[in-house]
N, C-alpha and C positions, 0 to 999 in steps of 0.2 A: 563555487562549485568546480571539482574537475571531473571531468568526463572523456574516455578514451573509447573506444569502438572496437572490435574483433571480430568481425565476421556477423554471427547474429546476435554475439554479448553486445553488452552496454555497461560498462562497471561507472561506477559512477561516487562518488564521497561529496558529499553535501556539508557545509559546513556550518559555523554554529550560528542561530537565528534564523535559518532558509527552512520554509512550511517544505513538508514532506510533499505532499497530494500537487501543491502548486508545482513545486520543481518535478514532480519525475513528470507532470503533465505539459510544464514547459520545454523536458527533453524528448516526450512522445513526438511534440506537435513538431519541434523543431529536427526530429531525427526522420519524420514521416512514418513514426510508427503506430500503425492502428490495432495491430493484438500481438497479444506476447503474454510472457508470466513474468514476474517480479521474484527470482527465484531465491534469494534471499537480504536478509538486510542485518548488518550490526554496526552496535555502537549505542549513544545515548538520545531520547526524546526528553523532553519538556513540553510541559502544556496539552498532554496528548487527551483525546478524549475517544473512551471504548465505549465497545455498546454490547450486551448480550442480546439477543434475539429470543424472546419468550414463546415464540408461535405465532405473536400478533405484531407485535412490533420490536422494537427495540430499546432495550432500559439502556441510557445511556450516563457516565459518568466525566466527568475534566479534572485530572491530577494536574498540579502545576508542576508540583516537584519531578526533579530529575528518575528516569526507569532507564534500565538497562536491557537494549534488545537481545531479547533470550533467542526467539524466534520474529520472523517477517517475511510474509511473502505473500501471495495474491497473482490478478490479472488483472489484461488490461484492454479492454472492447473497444468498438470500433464507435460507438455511439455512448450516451449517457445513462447508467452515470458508467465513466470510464475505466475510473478504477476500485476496486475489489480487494482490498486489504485486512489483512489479521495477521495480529502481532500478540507477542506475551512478553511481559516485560519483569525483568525484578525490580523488588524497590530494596528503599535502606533497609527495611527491616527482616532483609532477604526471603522477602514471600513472592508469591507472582502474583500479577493481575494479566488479561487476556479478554483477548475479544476481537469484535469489527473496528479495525483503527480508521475512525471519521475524520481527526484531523492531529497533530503532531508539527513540532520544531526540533528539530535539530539541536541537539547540544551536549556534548563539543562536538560534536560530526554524527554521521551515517554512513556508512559504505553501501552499497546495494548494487545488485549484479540485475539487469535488465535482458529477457533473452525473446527476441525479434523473433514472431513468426512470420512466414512467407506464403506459403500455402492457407495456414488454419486461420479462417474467421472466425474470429469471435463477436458476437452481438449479443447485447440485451434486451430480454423482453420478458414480459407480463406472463407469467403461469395462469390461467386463469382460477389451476384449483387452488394454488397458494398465497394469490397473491402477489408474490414476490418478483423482482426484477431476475430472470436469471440467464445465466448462458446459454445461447441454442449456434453451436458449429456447423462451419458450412467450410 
């Protein structure tokens, strides 16, 4: 991995075989950073696995083969679960797949631009009408 710092960025290039969710959560913990957004990411995944959100839960899917990050980005809370990710990827057959990225490798690399918030907290928590873990700012 190389990682460079600017002020509130965090650029960051993952290389190939590093789990996505582990590494930007081992440059969270290791940068001190507790909320921010993940303002974008390209390059390739393997192994990833998406999930659609039906209302109730979430149908989820594992490609092994190689997708190409079309789109990536998400946040990142101060408590569990920490990070919030949605990506679309293409495959060989130049179609797209998309969804909540649960987990992903790297391959041949990733770039992703990490951007530190200072002021805005972000935490998760339990909606009660929906269920859902979601953001409440402070």
């Amino acid at each position: 991995m190389q990682i460079r710092t600017e002020g509130d960025v965090v650029f960051v290039k993952l290389e190939s075989g590093e789990k996505v969710h582990e590494t930007i959560l081992k440059i969270c913990d290791h940068r001190g950073i507790s909320s921010g957004s993940i303002e974008f990411g390209i390059g390739m995944l393997k192994d990833y696995e998406i999930g659609y959100f039906n209302g109730k839960e979430y149908e989820k899917i594992t490609i092994a083969e190689n997708g190409e990050l079309l789109s990536f980005h998400g946040s990142i809370a101060e408590n569990d679960p920490r990070l919030h990710i949605h990506a679309a990827l293409a495959r060989r057959d130049h179609t797209a797949i998309g969804g909540h990225l649960f987990s992903a490798t790297a391959d041949p690399l990733v770039e992703l631009q990490i951007r530190i918030f200072s002021r805005i907290r972000i935490r998760r928590e339990i909606n009660p009408k929906t269920g859902l873990s979601e953001i409440s700012l402070s």
